[in-house]
C-alpha positions in Angstrom: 11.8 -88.1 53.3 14.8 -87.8 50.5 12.0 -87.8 47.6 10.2 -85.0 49.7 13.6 -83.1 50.3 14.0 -83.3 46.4 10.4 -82.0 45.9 10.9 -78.8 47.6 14.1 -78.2 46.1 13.0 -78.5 42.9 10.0 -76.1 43.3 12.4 -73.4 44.7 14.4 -73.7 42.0 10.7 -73.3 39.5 9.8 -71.0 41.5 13.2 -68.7 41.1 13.1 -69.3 37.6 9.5 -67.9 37.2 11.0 -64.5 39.4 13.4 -63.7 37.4 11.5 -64.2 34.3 8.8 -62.1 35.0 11.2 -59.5 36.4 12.8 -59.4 33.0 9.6 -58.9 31.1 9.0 -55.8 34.1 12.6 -54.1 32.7 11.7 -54.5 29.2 8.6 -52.5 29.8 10.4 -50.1 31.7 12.9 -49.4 28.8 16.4 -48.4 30.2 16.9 -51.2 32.6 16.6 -53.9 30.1 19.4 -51.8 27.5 16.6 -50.6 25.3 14.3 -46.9 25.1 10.5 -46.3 25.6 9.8 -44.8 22.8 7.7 -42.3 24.7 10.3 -41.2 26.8 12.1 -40.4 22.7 9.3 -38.2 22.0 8.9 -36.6 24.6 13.1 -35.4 25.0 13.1 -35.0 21.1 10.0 -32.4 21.7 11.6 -30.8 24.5 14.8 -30.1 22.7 13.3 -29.1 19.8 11.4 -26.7 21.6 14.7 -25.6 23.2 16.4 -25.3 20.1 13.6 -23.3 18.4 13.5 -20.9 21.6 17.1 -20.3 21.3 16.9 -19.5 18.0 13.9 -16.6 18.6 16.6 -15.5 21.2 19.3 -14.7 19.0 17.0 -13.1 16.3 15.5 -10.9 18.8 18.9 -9.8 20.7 20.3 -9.1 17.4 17.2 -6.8 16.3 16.2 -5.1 19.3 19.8 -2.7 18.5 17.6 -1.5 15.6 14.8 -0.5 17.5 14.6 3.0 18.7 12.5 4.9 21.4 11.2 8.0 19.9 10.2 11.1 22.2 8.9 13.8 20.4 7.2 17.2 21.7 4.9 20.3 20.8 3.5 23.0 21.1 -0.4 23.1 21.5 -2.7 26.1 22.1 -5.0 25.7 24.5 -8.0 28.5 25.8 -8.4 28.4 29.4 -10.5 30.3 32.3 -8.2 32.3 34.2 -10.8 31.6 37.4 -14.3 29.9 38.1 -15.8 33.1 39.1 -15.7 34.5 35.6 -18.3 32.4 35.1 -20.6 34.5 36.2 -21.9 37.0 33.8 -21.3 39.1 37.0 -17.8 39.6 37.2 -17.7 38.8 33.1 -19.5 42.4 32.8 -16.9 44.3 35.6 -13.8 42.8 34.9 -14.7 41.6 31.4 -13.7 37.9 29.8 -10.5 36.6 30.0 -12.1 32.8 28.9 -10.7 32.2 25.5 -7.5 33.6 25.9 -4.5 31.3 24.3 -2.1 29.4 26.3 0.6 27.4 25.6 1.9 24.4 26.7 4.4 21.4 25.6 2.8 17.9 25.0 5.2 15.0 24.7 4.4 11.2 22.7 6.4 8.4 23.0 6.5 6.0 20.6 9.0 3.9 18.5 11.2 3.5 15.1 13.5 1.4 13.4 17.2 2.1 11.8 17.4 0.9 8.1 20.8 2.0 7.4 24.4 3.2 8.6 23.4 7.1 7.7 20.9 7.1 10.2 17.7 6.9 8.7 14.6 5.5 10.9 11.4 4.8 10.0 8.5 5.5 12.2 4.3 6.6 12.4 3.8 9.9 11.2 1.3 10.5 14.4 4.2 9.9 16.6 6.2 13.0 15.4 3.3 14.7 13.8 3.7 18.7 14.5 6.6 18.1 16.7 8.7 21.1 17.1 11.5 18.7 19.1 12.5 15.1 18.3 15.1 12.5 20.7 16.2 9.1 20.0 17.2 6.9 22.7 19.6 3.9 21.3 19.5 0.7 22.8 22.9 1.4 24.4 21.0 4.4 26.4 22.0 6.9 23.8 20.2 10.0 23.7 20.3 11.9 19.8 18.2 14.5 18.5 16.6 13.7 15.5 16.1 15.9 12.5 12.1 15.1 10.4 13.4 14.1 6.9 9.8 13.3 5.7 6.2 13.1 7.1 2.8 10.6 4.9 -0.4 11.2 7.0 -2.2 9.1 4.1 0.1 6.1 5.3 0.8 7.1 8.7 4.9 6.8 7.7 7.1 9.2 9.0 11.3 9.4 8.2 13.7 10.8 10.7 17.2 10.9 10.6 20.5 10.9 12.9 24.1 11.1 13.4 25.6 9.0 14.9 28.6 6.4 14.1 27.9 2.8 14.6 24.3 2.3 14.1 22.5 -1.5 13.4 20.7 -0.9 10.9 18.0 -3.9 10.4 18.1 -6.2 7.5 14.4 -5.6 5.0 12.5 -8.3 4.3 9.5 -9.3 1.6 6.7 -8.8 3.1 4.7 -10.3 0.5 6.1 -14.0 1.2 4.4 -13.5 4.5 2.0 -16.3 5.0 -0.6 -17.0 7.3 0.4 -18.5 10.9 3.6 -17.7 9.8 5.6 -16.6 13.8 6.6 -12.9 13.8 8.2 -11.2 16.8 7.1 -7.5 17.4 9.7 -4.8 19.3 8.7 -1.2 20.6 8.7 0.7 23.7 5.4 0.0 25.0 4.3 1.8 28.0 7.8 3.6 27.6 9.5 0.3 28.4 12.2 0.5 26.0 12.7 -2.7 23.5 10.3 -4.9 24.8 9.6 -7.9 22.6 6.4 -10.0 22.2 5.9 -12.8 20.1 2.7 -13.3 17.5 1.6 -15.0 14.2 0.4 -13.4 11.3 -3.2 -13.4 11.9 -4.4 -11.8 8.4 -2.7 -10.3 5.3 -4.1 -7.5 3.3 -6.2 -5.9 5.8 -8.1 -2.8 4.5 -10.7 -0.7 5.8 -10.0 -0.5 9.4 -10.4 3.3 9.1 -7.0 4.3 10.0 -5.8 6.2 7.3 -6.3 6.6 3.7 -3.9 3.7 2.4 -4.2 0.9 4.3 -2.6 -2.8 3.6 -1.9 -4.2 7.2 -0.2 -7.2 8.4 -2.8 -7.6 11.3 -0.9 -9.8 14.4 -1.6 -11.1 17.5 1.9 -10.2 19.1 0.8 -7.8 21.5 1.2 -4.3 20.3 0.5 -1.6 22.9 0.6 2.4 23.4 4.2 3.3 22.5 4.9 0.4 20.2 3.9 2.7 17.2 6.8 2.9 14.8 8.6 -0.2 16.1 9.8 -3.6 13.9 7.5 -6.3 13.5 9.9 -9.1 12.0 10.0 -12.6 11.1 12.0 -15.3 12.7 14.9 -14.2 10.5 15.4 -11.4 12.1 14.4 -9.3 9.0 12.0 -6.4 9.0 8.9 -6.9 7.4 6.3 -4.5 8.8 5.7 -1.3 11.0 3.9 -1.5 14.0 1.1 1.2 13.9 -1.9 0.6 15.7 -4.7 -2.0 17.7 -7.9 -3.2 17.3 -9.1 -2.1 21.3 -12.3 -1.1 23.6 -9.9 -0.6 26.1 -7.0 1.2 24.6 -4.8 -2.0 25.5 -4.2 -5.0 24.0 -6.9 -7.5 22.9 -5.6 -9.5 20.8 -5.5 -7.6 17.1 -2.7 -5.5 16.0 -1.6 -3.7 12.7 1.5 -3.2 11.1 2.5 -1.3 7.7 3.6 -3.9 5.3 7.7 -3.3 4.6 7.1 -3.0 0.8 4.4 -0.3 1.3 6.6 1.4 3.6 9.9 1.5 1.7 8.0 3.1 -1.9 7.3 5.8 0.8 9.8 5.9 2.9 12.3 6.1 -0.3 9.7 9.1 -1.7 10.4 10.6 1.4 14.0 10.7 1.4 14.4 11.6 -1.9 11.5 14.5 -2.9 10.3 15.5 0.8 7.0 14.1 0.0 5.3 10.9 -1.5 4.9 10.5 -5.3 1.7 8.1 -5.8 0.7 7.0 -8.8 -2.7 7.8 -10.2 -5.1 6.4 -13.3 -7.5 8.9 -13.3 -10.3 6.2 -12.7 -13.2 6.2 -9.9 -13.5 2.3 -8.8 -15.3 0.4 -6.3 -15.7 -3.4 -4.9 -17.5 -5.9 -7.1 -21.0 -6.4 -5.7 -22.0 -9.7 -5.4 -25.2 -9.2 -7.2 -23.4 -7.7 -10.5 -21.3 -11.0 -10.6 -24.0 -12.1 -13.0 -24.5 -9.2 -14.5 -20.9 -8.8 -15.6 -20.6 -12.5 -16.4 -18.1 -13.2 -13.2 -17.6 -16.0 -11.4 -16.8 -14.4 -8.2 -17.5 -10.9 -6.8 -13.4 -10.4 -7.1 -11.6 -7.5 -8.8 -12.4 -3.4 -8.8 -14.9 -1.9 -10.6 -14.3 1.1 -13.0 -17.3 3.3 -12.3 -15.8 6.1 -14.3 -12.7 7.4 -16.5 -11.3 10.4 -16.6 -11.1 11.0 -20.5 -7.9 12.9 -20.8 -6.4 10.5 -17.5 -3.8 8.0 -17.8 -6.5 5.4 -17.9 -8.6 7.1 -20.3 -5.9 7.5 -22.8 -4.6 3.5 -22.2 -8.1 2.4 -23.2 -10.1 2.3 -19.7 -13.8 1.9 -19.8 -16.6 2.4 -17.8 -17.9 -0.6 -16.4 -14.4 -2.5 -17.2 -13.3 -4.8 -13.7 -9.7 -4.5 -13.1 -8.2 -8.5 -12.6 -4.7 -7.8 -12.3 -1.9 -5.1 -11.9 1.2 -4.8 -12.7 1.5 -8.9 -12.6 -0.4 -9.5 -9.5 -4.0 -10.4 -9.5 -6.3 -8.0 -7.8 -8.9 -8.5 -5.1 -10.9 -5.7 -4.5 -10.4 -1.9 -5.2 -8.4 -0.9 -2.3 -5.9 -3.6 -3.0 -5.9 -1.6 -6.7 -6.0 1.2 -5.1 -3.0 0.3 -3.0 -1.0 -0.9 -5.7 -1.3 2.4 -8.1 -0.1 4.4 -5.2 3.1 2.5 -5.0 4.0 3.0 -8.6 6.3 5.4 -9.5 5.1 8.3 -11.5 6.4 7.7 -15.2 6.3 3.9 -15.0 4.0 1.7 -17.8 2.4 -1.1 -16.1 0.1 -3.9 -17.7 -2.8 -4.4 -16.6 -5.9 -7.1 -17.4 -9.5 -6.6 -17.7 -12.7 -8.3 -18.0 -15.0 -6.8 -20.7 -17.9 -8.0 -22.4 -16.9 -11.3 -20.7 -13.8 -11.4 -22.2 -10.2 -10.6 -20.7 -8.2 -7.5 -22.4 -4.8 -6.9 -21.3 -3.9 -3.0 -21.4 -0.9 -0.9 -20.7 -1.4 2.3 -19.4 1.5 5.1 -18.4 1.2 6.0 -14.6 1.1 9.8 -13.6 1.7 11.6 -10.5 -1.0 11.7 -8.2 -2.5 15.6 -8.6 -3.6 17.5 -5.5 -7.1 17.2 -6.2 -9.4 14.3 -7.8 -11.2 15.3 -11.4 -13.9 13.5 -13.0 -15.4 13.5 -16.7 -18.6 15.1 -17.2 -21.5 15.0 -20.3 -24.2 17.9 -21.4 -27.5 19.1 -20.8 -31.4 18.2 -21.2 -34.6 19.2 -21.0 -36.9 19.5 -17.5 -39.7 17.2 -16.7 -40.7 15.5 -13.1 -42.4 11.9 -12.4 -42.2 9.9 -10.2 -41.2 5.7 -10.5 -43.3 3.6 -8.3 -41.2 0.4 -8.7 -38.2 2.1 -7.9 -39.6 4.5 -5.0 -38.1 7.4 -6.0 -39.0 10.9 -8.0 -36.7 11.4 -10.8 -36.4 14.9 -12.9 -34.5 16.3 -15.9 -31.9 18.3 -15.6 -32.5 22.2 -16.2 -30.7 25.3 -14.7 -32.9 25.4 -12.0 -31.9 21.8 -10.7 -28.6 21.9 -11.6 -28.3 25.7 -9.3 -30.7 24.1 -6.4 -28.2 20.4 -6.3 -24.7 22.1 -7.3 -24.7 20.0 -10.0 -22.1 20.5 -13.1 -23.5 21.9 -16.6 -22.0 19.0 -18.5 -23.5 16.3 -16.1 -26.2 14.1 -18.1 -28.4 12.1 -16.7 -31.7 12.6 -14.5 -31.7 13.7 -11.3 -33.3 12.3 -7.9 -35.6 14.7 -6.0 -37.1 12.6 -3.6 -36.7 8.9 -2.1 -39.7 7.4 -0.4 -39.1 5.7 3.1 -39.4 1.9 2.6 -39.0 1.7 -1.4 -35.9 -0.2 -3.3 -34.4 3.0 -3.9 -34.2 4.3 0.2 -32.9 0.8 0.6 -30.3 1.0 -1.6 -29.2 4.2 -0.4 -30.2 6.7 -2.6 -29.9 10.4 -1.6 -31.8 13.5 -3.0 -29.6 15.2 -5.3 -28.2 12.0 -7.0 -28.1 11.7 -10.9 -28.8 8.2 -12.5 -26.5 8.1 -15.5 -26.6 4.6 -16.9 -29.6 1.5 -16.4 -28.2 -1.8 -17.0 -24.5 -0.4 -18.8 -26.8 2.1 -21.4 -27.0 6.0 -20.5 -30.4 7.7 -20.0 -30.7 10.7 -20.5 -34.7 11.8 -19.8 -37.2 10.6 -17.0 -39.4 8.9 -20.2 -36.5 7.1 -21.1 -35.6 6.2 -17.5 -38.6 4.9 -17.2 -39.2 2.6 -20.0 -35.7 1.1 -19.2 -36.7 0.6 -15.6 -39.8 -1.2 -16.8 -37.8 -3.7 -18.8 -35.2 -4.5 -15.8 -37.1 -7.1 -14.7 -36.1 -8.2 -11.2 -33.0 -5.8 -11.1 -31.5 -3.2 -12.3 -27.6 -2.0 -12.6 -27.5 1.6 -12.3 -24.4 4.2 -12.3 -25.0 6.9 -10.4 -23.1 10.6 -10.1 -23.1 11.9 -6.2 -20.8 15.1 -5.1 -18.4 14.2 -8.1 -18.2 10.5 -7.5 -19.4 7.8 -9.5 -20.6 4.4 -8.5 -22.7 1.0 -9.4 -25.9 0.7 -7.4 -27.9 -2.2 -7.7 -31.7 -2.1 -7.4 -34.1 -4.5 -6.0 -37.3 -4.0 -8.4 -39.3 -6.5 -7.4 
């Protein structure tokens, strides 16, 4: 009975032992219990105060900026033509009492939009379209302060407008580079959206250089996917430094809301003419005196490229800036003024912002080889010129392999098209439907200057150098005083 006794005794005593083992191996899983972490439970409190540290941080930038941001009211004075009543719609009462439709009314239209201080004097930067025509312009502080604003300086081409204020005290906001933007790179976007007065949304930068949208005629957005909506034109789009780096200015929208794509003026563009502005009342671009267009991908090979990247001269003006640096027809821009160039409009762009006056080096690829130039930038003239050449002799025919009638040039043809005595070339009086020149996008009334880089200047000549193109031909063509590279599909 006593061996029995000590038998059970010692198997509670096992049995304890095993408990309080296993328990053990229990806490260590658990982490805190046995005195060490889960290093899960790390991750996940490290994550969460990251994320606390990084929103506090977007906090502070955007309380500090938002006392930058302005909202702009603006108002004018339209004319408007309205029917005093419905019956004089009747050509009844029209002939009694005769017709009052037409006659001009006035009224006041108001547009709400944005702007941003940039320094202690009281100058803001905003769209032109939101104080366009205005015969009346308020700013409202952040602190609820109502100023009128006097218009220092108005750029349709860029949609940039400069208005100033009095007023002691102001925030002005700090400019930043808006060319070391990159990609993904977390921007914050302020305005008055909807009249809701410094409103802040948060974005990336969703693409850089954007061109072409069909906005205005210089365009180089920061397109965003902070949400930009009516109202927000003119405000600060800025990184998470708290530094200005673009104007908001319009969206990408079938609704007129926001769907997701935004555009702001880049800082850099905005400060050449918002510094223009200020000082001359009016933007001084520069200007080469060039026509230029995209590389085509199907001249790549042509023009010994190994990319369709760069702009395309398609003509010089002789006594221009270019023409007189050494521009040539046919030449393909690669870089400006130190930065390398992607298409025309980025060229384009880039001889805007140069002031007047200024030489700038520039590279480009001849005859397969690079040729660096320097050419002196003028002042952008009122109107565009272009060079012209002289006159031939008349005869019609029509190519088969390019689908197209072709004729000298005489007084006749140059009277019936409006073209200019010194043009050479032949001219284009008919496309037929279907043919490789319809599908190119001829037009009656064009004039073929060049095949494959070599003027022609007859229809016999035209012809024999069509006939040894082969598959393609490279042909510079004159329409309504521009010139450009078309390439033809022979075969």
């Amino acid at each position: 009975m006593q061996g029995k006794s000590k038998l059970v005794f010692l198997f509670v005593v096992l049995a304890l032992i095993t408990a309080v083992a296993l328990t053990g191996c229990r806490f260590n899983q658990s982490g805190d219990e046995a005195g060490g972490e889960n290093p899960q439970v790390l991750q996940g409190k490290s994550g969460t105060l990251a994320q606390a540290r990084a929103t506090t941080g977007y906090s502070d930038v955007a309380e500090a900026a938002v006392e930058s941001v302005v909202n702009v009211s603006s108002v004018k004075t339209v004319r408007t033509r309205q029917t005093q009543s419905p019956f004089f719609n009747d050509p009844f009462f029209r002939h009694f009492f005769g017709d009052p439709r037409g006659v001009p009314r006035e009224r006041r239209q108001q547009s709400l939009g944005s702007g941003v201080i940039v320094s202690t004097d009281g100058i803001i930067l905003t769209n032109n379209h939101v104080v366009a025509d205005a015969t009346e312009v308020r700013v409202i502080l952040h602190d609820q302060t109502e100023l009128n604003a006097k218009i220092v300086g108005t750029d349709p081409k860029s949609d940039l407008a400069v208005i100033k204020v009095e007023h002691d005290g102001l925030q002005p906001i700090s400019l930043g580079d808006s060319d070391a933007l990159r990609l993904g790179e977390v921007v914050l976007a302020i305005g008055s959206p909807f009249g809701l007065s410094h409103t802040v949304t948060m974005g990336i930068v969703s693409a850089k250089g954007r061109s072409r949208v069909g906005i205005v005629d210089y365009e180089d957005f920061i397109q965003t996917d902070a949400a930009i909506n009516p109202g927000n034109s003119g405000g600060a789009l800025i990184n998470a430094s708290g530094e200005l780096i673009g104007i908001n200015t319009a969206i990408a929208s079938r609704t007129g809301g926001y769907q997701g794509i935004g555009f702001a003026i880049p800082i850099n563009m905005a400060k050449q003419v918002m510094d223009s502005l200020v000082q001359f009342g009016r933007v001084e671009r520069g200007y080469l005196g060039v026509m230029i267009q995209d590389v085509p991908a199907d001249m790549t090979e042509t023009f010994g490229l190994s990319s369709p990247t760069g702009a395309l001269i398609a003509d010089v003006l002789a006594d221009g800036p270019a023409g007189e640096a050494g521009f040539q027809r046919g030449d393909v821009v690669l870089e400006f003024n130190g930065k390398v160039i992607d298409d025309a409009a980025m060229l384009r762009n880039m001889v805007s912002q140069v002031v007047p006056g200024n030489e700038v080096a520039a590279i480009v690829w001849r005859d397969k080889k690079r040729v660096t130039l320097t050419v002196k930038v003028a002042r952008q003239p009122g109107e565009s010129e272009i060079a012209r050449g002289k006159d031939v002799d008349p005869e019609n025919a029509v190519v088969k392999d390019v689908g197209l009638e072709v004729a000298n040039l005489d007084a006749m043809i140059r009277a019936r098209f409006k073209i200019a005595d010194e043009i050479d070339g032949v001219v284009v009086t008919q496309v037929f439907y279907g043919g490789p020149a319809a599908q190119a996008g001829f037009e009656i009334g064009d004039v073929i200057l060049e095949v494959n880089r070599k003027a022609t200047t007859d229809v016999a000549q035209f012809k024999r150098m069509i006939e040894k193109s082969g598959s393609k031909a490279m042909l510079l063509v004159s329409r309504e005083g521009r010139t450009m590279y078309v390439v033809l599909r022979l075969r």
